[in-house]
Wavefront OBJ file of the C-alpha trace (Angstrom):
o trace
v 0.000 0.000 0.000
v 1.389 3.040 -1.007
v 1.760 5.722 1.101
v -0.970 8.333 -0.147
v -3.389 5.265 0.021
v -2.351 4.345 4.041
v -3.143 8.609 4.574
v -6.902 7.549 2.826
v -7.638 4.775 4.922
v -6.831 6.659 8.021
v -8.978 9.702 7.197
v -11.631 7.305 5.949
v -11.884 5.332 9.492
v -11.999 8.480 11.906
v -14.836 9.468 9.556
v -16.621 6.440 10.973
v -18.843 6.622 13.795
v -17.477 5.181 17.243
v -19.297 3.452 19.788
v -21.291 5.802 22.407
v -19.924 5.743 25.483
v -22.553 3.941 28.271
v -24.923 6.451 29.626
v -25.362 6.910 33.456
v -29.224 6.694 33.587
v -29.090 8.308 37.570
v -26.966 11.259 36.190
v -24.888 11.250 39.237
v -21.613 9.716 37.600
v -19.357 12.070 37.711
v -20.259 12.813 41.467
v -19.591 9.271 42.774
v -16.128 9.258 40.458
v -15.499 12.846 42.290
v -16.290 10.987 45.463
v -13.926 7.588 45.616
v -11.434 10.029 44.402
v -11.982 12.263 47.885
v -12.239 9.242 49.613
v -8.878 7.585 48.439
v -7.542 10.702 49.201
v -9.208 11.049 52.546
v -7.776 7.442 53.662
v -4.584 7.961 52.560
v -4.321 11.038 54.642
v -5.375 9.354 57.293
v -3.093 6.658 56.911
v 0.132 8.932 56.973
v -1.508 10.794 59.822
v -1.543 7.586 61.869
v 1.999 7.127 60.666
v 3.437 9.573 61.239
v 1.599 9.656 65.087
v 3.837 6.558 65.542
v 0.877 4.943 66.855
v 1.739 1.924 64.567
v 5.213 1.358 65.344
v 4.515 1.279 69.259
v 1.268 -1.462 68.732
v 1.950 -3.419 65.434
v 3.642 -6.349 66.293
v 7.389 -6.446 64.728
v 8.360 -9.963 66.427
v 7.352 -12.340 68.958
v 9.828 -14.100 71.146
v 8.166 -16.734 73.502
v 5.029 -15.293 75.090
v 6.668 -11.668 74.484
v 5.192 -9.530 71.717
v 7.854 -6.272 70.238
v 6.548 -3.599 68.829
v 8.591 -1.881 66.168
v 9.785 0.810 68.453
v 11.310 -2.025 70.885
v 12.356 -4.013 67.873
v 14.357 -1.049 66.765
v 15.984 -0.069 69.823
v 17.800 -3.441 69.726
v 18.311 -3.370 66.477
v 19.843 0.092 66.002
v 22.506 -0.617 68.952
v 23.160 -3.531 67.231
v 24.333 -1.865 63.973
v 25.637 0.927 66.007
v 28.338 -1.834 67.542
v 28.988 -3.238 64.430
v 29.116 0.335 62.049
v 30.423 3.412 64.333
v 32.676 5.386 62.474
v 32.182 3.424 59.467
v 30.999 4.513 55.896
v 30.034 1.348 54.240
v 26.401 0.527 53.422
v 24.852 -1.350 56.506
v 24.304 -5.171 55.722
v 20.992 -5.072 56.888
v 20.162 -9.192 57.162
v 23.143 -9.746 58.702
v 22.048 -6.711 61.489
v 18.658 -8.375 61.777
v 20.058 -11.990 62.537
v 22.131 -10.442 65.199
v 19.266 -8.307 66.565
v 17.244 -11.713 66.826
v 19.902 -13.188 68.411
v 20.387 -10.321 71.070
v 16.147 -9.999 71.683
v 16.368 -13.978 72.388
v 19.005 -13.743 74.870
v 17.616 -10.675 76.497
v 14.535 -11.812 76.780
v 15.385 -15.432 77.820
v 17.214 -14.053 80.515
v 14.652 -11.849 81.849
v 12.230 -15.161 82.112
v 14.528 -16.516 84.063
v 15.150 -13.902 86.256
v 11.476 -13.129 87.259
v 11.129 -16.917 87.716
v 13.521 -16.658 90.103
v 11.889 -13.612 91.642
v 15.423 -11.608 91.019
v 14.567 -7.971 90.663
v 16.536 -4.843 89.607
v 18.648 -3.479 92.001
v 18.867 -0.002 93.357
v 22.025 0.580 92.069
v 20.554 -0.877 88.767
v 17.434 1.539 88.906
v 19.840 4.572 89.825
v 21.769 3.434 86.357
v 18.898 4.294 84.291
v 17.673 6.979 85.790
v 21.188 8.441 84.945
v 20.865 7.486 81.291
v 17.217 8.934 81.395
v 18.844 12.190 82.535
v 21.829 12.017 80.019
v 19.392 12.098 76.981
v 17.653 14.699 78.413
v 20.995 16.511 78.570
v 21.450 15.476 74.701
v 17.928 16.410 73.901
v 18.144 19.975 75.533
v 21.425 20.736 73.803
v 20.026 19.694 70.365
v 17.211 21.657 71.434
v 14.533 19.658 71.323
v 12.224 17.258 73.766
v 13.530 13.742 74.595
v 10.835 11.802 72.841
v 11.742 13.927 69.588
v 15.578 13.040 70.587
v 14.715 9.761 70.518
v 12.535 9.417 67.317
v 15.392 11.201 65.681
v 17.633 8.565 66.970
v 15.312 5.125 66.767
v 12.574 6.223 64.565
v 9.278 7.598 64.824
v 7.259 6.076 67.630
v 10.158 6.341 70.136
v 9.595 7.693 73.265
v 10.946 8.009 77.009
v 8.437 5.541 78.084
v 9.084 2.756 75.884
v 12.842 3.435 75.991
v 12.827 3.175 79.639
v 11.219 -0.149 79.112
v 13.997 -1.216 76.825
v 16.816 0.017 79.386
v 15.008 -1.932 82.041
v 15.234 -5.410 79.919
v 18.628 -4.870 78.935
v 19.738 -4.013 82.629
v 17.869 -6.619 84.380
v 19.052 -9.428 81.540
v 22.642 -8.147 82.449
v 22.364 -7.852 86.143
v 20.743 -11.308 85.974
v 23.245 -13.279 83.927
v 26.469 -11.372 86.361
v 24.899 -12.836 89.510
v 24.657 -16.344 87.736
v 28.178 -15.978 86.777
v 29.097 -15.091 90.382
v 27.545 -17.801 91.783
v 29.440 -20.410 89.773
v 32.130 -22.026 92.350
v 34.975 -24.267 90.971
v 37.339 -26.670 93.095
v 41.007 -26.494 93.231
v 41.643 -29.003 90.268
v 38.680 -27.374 88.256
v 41.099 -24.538 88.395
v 43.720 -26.032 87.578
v 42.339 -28.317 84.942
v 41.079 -24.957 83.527
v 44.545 -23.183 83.492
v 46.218 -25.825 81.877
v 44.111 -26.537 78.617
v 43.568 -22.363 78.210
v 46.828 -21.295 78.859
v 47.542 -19.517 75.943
v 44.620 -17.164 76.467
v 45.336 -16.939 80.308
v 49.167 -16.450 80.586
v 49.827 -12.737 78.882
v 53.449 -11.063 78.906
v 54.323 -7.495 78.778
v 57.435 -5.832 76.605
v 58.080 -3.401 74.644
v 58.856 -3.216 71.093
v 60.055 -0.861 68.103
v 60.567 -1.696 64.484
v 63.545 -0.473 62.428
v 62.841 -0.628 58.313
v 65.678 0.642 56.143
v 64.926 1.039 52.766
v 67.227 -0.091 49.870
v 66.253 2.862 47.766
v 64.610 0.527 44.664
v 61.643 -1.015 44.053
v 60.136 -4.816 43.126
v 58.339 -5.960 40.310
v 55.064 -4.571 42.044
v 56.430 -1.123 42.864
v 57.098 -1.908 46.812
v 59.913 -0.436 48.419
v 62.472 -2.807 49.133
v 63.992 -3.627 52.509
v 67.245 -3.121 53.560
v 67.107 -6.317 55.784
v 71.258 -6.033 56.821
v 70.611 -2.571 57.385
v 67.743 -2.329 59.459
v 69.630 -5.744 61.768
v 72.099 -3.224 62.263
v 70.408 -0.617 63.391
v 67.901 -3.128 66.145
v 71.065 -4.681 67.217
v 72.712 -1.337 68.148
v 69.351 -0.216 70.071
v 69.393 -3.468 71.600
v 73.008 -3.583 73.006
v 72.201 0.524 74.206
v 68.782 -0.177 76.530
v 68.941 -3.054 77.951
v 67.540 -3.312 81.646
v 66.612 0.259 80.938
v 62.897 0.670 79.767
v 63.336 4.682 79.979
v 66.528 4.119 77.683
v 64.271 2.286 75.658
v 61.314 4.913 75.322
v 64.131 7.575 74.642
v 65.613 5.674 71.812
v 62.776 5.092 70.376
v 61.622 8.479 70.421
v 65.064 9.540 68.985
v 64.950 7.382 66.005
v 61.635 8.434 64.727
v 62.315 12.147 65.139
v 65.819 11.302 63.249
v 64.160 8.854 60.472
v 61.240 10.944 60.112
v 63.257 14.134 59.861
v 60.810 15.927 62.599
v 60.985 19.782 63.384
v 60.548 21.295 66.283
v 56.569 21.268 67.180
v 55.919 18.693 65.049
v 54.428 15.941 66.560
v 56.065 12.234 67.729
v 54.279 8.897 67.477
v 56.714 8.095 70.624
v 56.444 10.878 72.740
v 54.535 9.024 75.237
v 57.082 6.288 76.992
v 54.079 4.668 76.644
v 54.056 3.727 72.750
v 56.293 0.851 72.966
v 55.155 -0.632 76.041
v 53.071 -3.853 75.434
v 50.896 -4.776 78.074
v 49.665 -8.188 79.472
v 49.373 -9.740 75.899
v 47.998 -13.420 75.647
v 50.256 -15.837 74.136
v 47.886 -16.428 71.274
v 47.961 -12.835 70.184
v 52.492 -12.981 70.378
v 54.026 -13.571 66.904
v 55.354 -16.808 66.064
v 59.334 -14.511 65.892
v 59.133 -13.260 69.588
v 56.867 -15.669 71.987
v 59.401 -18.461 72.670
v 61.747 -15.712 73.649
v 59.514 -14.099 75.732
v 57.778 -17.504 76.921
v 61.269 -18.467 78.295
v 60.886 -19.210 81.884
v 64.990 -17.701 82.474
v 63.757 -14.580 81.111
v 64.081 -11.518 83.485
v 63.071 -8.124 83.454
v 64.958 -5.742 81.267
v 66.228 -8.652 78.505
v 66.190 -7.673 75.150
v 67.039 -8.642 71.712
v 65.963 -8.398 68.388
v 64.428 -10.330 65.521
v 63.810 -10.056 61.726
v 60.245 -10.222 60.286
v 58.910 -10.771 57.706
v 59.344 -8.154 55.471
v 62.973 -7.581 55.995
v 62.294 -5.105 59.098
v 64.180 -5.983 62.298
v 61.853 -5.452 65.593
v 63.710 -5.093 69.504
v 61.941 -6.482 72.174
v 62.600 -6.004 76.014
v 60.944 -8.404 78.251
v 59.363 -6.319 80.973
v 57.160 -8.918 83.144
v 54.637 -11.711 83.006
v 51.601 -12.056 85.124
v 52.539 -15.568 86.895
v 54.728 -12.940 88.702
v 51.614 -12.617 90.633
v 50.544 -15.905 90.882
v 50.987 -15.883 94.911
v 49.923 -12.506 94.996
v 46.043 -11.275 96.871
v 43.231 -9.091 95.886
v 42.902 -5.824 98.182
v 39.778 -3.733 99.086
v 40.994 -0.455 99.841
v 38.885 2.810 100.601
v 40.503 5.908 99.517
v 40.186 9.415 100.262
v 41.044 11.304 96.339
v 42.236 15.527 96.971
v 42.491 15.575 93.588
v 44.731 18.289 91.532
v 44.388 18.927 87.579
v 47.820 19.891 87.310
v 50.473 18.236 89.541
v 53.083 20.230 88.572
v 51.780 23.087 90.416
v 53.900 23.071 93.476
v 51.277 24.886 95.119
v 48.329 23.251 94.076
v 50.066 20.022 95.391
v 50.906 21.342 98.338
v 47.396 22.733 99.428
v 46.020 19.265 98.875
v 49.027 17.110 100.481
v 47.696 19.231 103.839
v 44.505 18.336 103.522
v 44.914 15.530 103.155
v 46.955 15.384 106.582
v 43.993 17.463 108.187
v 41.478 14.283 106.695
v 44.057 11.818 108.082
v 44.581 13.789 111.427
v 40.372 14.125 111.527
v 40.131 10.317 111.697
v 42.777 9.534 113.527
v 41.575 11.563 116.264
v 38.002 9.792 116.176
v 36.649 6.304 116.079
v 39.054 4.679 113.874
v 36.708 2.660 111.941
v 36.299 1.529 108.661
v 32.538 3.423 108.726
v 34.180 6.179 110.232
v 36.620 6.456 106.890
v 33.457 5.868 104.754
v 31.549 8.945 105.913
v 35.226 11.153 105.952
v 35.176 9.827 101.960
v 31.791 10.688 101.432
v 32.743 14.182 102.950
v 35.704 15.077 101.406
v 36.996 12.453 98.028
v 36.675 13.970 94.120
v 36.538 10.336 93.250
v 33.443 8.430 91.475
v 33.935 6.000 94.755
v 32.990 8.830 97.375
v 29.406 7.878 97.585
v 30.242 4.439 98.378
v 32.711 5.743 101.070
v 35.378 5.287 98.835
v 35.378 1.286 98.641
v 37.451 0.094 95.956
v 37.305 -4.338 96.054
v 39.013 -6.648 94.513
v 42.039 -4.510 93.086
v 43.788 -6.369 90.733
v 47.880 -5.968 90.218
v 48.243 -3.507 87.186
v 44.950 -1.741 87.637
v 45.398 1.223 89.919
v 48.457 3.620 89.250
v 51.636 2.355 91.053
v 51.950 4.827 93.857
v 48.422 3.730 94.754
v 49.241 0.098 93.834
v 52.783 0.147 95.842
v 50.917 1.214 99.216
v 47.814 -1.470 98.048
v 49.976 -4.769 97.562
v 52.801 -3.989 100.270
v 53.049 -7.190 101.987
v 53.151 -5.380 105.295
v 50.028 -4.443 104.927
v 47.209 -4.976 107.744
v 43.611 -4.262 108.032
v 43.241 -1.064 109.457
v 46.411 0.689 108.139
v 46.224 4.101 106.961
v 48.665 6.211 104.930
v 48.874 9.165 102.447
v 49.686 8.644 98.571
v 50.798 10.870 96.501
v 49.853 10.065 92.672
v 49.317 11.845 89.409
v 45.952 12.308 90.804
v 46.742 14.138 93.390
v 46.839 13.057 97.141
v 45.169 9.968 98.519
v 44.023 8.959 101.824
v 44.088 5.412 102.052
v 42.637 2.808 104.740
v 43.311 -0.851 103.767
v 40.156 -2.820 104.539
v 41.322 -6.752 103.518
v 43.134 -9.217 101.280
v 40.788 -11.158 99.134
v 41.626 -14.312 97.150
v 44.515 -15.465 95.053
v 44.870 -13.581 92.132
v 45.424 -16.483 89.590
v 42.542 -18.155 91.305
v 40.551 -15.164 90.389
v 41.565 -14.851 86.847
v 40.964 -18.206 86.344
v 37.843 -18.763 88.003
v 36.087 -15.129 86.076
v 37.470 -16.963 82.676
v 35.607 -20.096 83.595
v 32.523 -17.988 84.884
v 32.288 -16.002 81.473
v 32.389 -18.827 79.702
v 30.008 -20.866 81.400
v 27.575 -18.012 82.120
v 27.669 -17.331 78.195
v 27.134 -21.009 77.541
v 24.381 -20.613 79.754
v 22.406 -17.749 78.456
v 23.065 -19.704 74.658
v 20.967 -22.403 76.186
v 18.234 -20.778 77.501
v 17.625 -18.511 74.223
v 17.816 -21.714 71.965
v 14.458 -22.415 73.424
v 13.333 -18.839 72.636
v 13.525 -18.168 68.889
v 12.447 -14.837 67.432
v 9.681 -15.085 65.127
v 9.498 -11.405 63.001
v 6.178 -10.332 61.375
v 6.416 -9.099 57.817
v 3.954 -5.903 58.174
v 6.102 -4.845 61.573
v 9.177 -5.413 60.090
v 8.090 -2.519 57.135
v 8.951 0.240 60.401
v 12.494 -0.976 61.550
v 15.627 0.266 60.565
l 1 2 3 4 5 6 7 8 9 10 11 12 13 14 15 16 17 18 19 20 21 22 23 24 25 26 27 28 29 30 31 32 33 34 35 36 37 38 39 40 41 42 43 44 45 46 47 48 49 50 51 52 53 54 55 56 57 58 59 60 61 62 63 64 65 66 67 68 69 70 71 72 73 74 75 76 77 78 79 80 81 82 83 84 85 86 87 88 89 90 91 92 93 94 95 96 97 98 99 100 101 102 103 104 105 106 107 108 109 110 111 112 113 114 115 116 117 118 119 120 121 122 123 124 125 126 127 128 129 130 131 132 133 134 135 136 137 138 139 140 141 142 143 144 145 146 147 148 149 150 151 152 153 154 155 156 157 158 159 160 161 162 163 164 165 166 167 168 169 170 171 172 173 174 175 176 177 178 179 180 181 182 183 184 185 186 187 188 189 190 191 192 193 194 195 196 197 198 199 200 201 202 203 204 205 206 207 208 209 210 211 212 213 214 215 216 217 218 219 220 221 222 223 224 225 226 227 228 229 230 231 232 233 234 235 236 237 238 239 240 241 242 243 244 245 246 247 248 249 250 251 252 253 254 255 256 257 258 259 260 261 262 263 264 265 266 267 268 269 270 271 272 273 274 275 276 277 278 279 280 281 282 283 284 285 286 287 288 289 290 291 292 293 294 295 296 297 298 299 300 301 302 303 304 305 306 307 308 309 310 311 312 313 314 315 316 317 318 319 320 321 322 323 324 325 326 327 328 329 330 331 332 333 334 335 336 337 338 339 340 341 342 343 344 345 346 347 348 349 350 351 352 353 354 355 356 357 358 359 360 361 362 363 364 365 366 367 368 369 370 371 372 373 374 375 376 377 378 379 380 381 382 383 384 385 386 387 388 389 390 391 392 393 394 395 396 397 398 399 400 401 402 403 404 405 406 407 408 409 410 411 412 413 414 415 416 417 418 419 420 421 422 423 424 425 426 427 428 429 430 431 432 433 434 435 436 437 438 439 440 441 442 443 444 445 446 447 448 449 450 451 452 453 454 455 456 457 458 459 460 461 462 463 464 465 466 467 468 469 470 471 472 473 474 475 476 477 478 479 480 481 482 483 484
């Protein structure tokens, strides 16, 4: 067909009549069209209204977990910590199944937990309740300086629907679940060859050494096939041995050296700033022997090591790393817990001579003050509820269990000298300040206590695994659309 011919037949079929379209006999047609249309309209507004009242995140049902029911507000409180863990301060897209099968697993713990605690008619504690009314009063802090109300805070943070009542309800499961499973793990006892028995199959998670290390890497100048710098391997063994022969027995020696070389190697100005400024960079502290590398843990492992030994070792790259053996925690295997109470005069700056002088005489005048009263050990509690800048004041300054390495050493010195007797009192001077101490008891062996909290941890967890196995989360699908 030709196209002049296709142009006739067009022209020649509009030209035909079309069918009518169907009459509305009632006349009111385009009244009940105008009407669903309003009414479409009219739900959906509705619909967001509700929405956006949160009224369906707090009492849909997001997941069910035993005879508990979550609402998508409570759903997403767990589940937003739980990415929180697993994401702060990263930038990568949030793997949001993987977030979910954790959350399940956390609301089945929690929640199995807090069965079992209200079966055993264990209720939050004071200090507990205290606990969250502190982190009730923090997010009011963090709402007023956002300026806005908490339960606006909160939906910003967990999604619309969040509020201070329901999040108070969430803080309550999560402290009573973890107040719950610590007293089970407290109340675990193990004999003498449990202990033992323990020890020996774990110890390379138990035992932990402490050193210090620094890496020399002296480049050749040229490249590999890839591009890498090449090592200088004879170079840099050189350069560890010589550090090596200069500190040993001296860890100060060691931090100096260290601090030397970078500046040197790193060609630092005045001002500029040092990796190992702090004598603290190259010290190591109470690593497990799983976590040493294969080049340094027989060496430090070996039982005629002593404090201040060094020596050096090549890795694999070429680079040669100096190690000084500086202790490991059998050390303390014979070695007691302490309870203390402490009196802190604390002093921002302790290089103010004056400042430091001010509170040294108080803290003679706090000494002198109990001294010349009762003498007791509730006596000292009130003076540190009177007088100590520390967070242990209100609890008259009771510090149990002190383990060897936790407090700083002027504080620890006084703490762990075997002279010590209940009763004794003293003044400490620290980089605190001044402290008023009264030594209240020894408590038991240390390597019984690391050992037995290793067992308890595990066993507690162990614990907690079997009760949630019999509480699976089941999610609903319509819920599920307001998480995350």
């Amino acid at each position: 067909m030709s196209a002049s011919q296709e142009k006739k037949r067009r022209q020649s079929a509009a030209a035909q009549p079309q069918p009518a379209a169907p009459q509305d006999k009632s006349g009111r047609g385009p009244w009940i069209a105008a009407g669903i249309g309003v009414g479409v309209l009219l739900l959906l507004a509705i619909f967001f209204a509700v929405l956006n009242s949160g009224l369906l995140q707090r009492n849909s049902a997001a997941a069910t977990v035993g005879s508990h029911e979550l609402s998508p507000v409570m759903y997403n409180y767990f589940y937003e910590n739980v990415v929180y863990q697993n994401y702060y301060g990263m930038t990568t897209d949030v793997d949001t199944a993987a977030m979910i099968e954790q959350t399940n697993t956390v609301i089945s713990q929690t929640y199995a937990v807090c069965d079992a605690a209200e079966a055993a008619g264990y209720a939050l504690s004071e200090d507990d309740q205290a606990s969250i009314e502190t982190e009730i009063t923090n997010l009011a802090y963090q709402a007023a300086s956002q300026g806005v109300s908490v339960n606006a805070y909160l939906a910003n943070v967990y999604g619309t629907g969040a509020n201070e009542e329901n999040y108070r309800n969430y803080l309550e499961l999560r402290y009573l679940a973890s107040s719950y499973q610590t007293a089970y793990a407290d109340g675990l006892t193990y004999t003498a060859d449990e202990l033992e028995t323990y020890y020996q199959d774990n110890r390379d998670s138990l035992d932990t050494v402490s050193y210090r290390s620094y890496t020399f890497t002296v480049y050749t100048g040229e490249t590999d096939e890839d591009g890498s710098s090449i090592v200088d391997s004879a170079a840099s063994q050189a350069q560890a041995e010589e550090m090596a022969a200069a500190v040993e027995g001296d860890e100060t020696a060691f931090a100096d050296y260290a601090r030397e070389d970078y500046a040197e190697q790193n060609d630092l100005q005045e001002g500029d700033t040092n990796l190992y400024e702090d004598e603290g960079t190259t010290l190591r502290s109470d690593i497990s022997l799983a976590n040493l590398s294969e080049h340094s843990r027989d060496w430090l492992t070996d039982e005629s090591r002593q404090y201040g030994d060094t020596t050096c070792y090549e890795n694999d790259n070429g680079s040669w790393t100096v190690v000084m053996f500086v202790d490991n925690w059998t050390k303390y295997e014979d070695v007691n817990l302490v309870n203390v109470r402490h009196i802190l005069l604390s002093v921002s700056d302790t290089s103010d001579e004056e400042a430091m002088s001010e509170a040294e005489l108080q803290a003679e005048d706090i000494l002198d003050e109990y001294l010349a009263g009762d003498q007791t050990e509730d006596a000292f509690a009130a003076l540190a509820q009177q007088y100590s800048a520390d967070g242990s004041a209100s609890d008259g300054g009771l510090i149990e269990d002190i383990t060897p390495g936790q407090m700083v050493e002027p504080f620890e010195d006084w703490c762990f000298d075997e002279s010590r007797q209940p009763g004794d009192t003293g003044i400490v001077e620290s980089e605190f300040g001044y402290h008023v101490m009264y030594f209240v008891s020894t408590g038991e062996n240390w390597k019984d206590y690391r050992i037995a909290n290793a067992m308890r941890t595990e066993d507690a967890n162990a614990w907690v695994e079997e009760l949630a196995a019999e509480l699976p989360v089941t999610t609903q699908s319509f819920g599920m659309l307001f998480v995350g």
